[in-house]
ZALUMGU-621495 format. One record per atom (N, C-alpha, C, O, CB): residue number from 1; atom name; x, y, z. Coordinates in steps of 0.1 Angstrom, whole numbers, plus 5000, padded with zeros to 4 digits. Glycine has a CB too. Layout:
N
   resi   name      x      y      z
    NUM     CA      X      Y      Z
...
This chain:
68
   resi   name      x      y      z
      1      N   5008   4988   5000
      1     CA   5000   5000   5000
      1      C   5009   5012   5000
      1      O   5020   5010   5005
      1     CB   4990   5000   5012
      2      N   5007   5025   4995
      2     CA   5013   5036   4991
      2      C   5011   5047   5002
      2      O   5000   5053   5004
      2     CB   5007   5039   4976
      3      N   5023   5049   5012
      3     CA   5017   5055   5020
      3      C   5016   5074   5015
      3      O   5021   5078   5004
      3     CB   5026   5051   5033
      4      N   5010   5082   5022
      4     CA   5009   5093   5019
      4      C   5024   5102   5014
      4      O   5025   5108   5004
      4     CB   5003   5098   5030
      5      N   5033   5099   5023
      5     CA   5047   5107   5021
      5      C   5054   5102   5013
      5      O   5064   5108   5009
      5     CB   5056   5108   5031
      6      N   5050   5083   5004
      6     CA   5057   5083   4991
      6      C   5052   5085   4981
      6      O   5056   5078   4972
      6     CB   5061   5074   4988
      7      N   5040   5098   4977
      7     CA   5032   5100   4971
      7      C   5043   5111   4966
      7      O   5050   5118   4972
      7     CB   5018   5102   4976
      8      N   5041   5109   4951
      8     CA   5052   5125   4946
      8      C   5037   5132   4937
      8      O   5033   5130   4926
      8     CB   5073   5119   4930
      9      N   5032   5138   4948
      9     CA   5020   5146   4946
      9      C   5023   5160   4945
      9      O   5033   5164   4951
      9     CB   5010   5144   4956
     10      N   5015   5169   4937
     10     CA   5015   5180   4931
     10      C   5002   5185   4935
     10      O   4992   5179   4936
     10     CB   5019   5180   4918
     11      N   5005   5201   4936
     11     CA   4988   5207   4943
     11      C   4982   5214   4932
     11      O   4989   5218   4923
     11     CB   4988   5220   4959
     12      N   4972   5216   4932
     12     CA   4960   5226   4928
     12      C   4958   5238   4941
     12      O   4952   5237   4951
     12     CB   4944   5215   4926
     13      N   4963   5246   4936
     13     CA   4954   5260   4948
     13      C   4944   5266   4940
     13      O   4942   5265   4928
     13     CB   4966   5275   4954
     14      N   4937   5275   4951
     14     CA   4931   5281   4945
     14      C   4933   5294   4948
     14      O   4941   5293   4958
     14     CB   4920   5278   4946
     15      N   4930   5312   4945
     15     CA   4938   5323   4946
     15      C   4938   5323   4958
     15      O   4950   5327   4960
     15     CB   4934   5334   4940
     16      N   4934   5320   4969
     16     CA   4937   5320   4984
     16      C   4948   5310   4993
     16      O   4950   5308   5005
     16     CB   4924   5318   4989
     17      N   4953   5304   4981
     17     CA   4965   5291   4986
     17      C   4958   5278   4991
     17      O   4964   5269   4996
     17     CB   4977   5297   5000
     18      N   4944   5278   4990
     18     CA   4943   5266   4994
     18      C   4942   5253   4984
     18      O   4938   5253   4972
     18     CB   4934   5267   5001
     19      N   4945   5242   4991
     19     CA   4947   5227   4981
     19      C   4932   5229   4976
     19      O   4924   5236   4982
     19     CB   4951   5208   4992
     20      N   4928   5222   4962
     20     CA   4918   5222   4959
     20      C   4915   5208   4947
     20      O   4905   5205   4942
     20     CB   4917   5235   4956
     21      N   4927   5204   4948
     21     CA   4932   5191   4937
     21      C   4944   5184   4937
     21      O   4952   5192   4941
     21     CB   4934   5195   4923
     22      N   4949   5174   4937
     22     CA   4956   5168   4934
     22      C   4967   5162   4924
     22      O   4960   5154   4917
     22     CB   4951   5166   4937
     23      N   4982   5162   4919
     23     CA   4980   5159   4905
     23      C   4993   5147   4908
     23      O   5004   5149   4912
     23     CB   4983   5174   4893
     24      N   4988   5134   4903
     24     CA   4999   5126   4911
     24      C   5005   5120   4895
     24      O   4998   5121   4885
     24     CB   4991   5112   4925
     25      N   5018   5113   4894
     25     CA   5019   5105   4885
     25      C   5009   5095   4883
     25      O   5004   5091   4894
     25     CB   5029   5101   4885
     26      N   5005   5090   4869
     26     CA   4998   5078   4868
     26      C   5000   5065   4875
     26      O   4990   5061   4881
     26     CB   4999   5075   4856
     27      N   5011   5059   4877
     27     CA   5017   5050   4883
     27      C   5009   5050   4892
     27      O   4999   5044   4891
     27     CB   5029   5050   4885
     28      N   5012   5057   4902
     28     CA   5005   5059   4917
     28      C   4993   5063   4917
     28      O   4988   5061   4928
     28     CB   5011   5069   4925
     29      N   4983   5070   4908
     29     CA   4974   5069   4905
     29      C   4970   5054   4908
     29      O   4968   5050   4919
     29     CB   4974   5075   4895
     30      N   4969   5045   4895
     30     CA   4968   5030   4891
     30      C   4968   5026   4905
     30      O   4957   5023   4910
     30     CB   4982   5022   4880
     31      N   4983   5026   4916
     31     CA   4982   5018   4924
     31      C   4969   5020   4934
     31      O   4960   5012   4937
     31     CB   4994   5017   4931
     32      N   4971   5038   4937
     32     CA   4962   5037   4947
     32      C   4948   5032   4943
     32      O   4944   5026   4953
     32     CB   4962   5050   4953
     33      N   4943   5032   4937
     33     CA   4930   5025   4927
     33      C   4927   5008   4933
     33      O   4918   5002   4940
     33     CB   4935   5023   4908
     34      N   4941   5004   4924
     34     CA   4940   4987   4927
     34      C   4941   4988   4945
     34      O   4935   4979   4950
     34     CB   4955   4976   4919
     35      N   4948   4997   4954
     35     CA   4940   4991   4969
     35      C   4928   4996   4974
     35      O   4924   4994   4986
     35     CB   4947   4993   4982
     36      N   4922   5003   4965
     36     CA   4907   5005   4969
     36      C   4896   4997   4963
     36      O   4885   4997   4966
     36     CB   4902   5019   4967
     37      N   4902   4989   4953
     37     CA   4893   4980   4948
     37      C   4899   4968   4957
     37      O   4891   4959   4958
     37     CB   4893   4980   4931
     38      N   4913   4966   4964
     38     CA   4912   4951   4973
     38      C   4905   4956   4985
     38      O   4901   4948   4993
     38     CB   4928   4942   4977
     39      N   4906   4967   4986
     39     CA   4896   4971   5004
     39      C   4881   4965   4998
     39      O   4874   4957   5003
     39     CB   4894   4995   5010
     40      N   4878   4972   4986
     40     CA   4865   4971   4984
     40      C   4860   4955   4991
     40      O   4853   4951   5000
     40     CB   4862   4974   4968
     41      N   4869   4948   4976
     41     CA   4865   4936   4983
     41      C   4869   4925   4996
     41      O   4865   4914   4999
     41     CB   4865   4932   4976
     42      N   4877   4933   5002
     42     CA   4880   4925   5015
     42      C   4863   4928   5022
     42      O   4855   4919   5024
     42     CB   4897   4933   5026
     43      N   4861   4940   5025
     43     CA   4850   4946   5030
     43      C   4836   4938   5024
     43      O   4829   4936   5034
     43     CB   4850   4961   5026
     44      N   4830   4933   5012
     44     CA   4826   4928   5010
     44      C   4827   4914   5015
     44      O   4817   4909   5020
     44     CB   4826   4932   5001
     45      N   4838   4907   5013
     45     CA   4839   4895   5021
     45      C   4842   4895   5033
     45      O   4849   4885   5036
     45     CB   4847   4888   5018
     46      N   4841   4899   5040
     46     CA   4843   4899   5057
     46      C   4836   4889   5065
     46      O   4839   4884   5075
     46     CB   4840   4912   5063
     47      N   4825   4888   5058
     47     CA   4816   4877   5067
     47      C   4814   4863   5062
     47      O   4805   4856   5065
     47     CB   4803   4882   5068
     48      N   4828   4861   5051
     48     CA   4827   4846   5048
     48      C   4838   4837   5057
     48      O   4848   4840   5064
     48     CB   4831   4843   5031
     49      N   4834   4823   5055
     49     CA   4843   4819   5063
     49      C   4854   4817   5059
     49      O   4856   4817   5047
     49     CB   4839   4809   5069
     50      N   4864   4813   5067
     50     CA   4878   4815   5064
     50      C   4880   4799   5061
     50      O   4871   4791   5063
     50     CB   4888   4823   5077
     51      N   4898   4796   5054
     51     CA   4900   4784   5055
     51      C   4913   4785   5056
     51      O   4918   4793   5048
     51     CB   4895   4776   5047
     52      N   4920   4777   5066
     52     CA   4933   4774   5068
     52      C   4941   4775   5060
     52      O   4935   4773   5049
     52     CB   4935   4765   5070
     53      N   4956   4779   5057
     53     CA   4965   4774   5048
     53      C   4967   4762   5045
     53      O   4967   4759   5033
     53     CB   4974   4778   5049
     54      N   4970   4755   5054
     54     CA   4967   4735   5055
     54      C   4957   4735   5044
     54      O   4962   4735   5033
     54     CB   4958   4727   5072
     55      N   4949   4734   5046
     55     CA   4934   4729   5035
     55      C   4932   4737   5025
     55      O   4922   4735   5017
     55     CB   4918   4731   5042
     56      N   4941   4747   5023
     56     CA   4938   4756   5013
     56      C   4951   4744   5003
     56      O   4949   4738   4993
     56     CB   4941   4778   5018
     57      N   4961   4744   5009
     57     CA   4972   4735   5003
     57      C   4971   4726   4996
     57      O   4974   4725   4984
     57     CB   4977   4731   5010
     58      N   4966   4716   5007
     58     CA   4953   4702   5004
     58      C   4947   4702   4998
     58      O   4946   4691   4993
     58     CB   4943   4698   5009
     59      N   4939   4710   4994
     59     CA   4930   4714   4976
     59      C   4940   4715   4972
     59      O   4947   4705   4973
     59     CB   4918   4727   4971
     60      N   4944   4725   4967
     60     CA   4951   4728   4957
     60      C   4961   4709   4951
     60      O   4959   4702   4941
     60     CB   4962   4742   4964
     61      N   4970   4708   4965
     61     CA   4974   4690   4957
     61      C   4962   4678   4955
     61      O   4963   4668   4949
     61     CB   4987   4680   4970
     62      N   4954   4681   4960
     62     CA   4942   4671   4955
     62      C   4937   4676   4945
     62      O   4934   4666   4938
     62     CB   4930   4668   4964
     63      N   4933   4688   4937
     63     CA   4930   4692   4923
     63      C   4943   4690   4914
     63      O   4943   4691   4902
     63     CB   4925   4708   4923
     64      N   4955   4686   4922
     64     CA   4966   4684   4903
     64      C   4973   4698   4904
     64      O   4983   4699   4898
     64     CB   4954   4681   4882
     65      N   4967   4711   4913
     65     CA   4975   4721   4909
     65      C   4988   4727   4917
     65      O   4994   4737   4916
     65     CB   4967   4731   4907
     66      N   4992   4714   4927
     66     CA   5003   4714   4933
     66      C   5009   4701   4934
     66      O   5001   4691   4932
     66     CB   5002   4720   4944
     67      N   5019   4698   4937
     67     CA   5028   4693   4935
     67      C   5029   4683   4951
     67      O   5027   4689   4961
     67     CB   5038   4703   4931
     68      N   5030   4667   4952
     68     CA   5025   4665   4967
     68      C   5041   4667   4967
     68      O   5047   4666   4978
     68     CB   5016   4650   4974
């Protein structure tokens, strides 16, 4: 996640000096996006049930897509 102070952000004032916009490289744009779309959906899933890494594992080598 992209914290605020590695943001190489640029301002918008308005005639009274205050911030009124933002102007960031794209890059960082993009990222900050993709963690509001994994918040989104962590938030959406919050109330499913969980499953172990063990059993998450265990599928995976009982479907063929790991290796025993």
């Amino acid at each position: 996640m992209v914290s605020v102070r590695e943001l190489q952000a640029q301002y918008v004032t308005n005639e009274a000096g205050k911030k009124i916009a933002v102007i960031l490289p794209i890059e960082e744009f993009e990222d900050l996006l993709e963690d509001l779309e994994d918040m989104a959906v962590l938030l959406e899933r919050r109330d499913e049930p969980t499953i172990s890494f063990e059993d998450v594992v265990a599928r995976l080598k009982k479907n063929g897509l790991l290796p025993d």
